[in-house]
N, C-alpha and C positions, 0 to 999 in steps of 0.2 A: 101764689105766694101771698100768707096775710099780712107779712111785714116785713120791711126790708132792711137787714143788717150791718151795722153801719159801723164799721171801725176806722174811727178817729184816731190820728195819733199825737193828743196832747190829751192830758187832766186838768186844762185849763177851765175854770168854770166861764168863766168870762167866754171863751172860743164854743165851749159846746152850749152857751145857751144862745148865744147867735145863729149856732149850725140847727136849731133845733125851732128856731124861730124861722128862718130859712124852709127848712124841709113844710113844719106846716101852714106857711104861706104859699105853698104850690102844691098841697093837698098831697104827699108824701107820708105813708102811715111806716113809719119807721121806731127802729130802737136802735140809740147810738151805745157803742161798747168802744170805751174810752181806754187808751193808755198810753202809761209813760215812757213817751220813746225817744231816741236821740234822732236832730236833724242831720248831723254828721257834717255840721257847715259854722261856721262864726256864729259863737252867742247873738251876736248883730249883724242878719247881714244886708249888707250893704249894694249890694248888685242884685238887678231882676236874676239873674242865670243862679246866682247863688239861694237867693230867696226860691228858686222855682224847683232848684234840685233839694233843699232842705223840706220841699212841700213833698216831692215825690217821695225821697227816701223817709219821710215818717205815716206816706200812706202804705208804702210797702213794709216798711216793718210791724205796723198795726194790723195789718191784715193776717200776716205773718202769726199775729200773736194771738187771734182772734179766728179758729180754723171756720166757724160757724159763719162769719160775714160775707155778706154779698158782695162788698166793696169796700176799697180802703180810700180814706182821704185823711189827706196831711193840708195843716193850717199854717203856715208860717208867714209873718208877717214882720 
């Protein structure tokens, strides 16, 4: 594989240019495919469990939307 498929689920510039600073500090030859997805969790949240299920459910639906990606990752913070 010449590069590895990376669907994000947020259009945050700010999230994906850390994810992309990330990837090539550990020599990761990637292209992120970025989109706008719901966490399905509080605008704010407030609990690890709820932060951790609003991570999941926007790497599953990005990936979802993204049929070409290797991988999905959800950012929530």
């Amino acid at each position: 594989m010449d590069k590895l498929n990376i669907a994000v689920g947020t259009n945050s510039k700010q999230k994906i240019d850390y994810l992309k600073e990330v990837i090539e500090d550990i020599g990761i030859n990637a292209v992120i495919l970025s989109s706008n997805v719901e966490s399905n969790v509080s605008g704010q949240p407030l609990t690890k469990e709820e932060t951790t299920q609003g991570s999941i459910n926007r790497a599953k639906a990005a990936i979802k939307e993204h049929k070409n990606a290797n991988i999905g990752i959800g950012i929530e913070v």
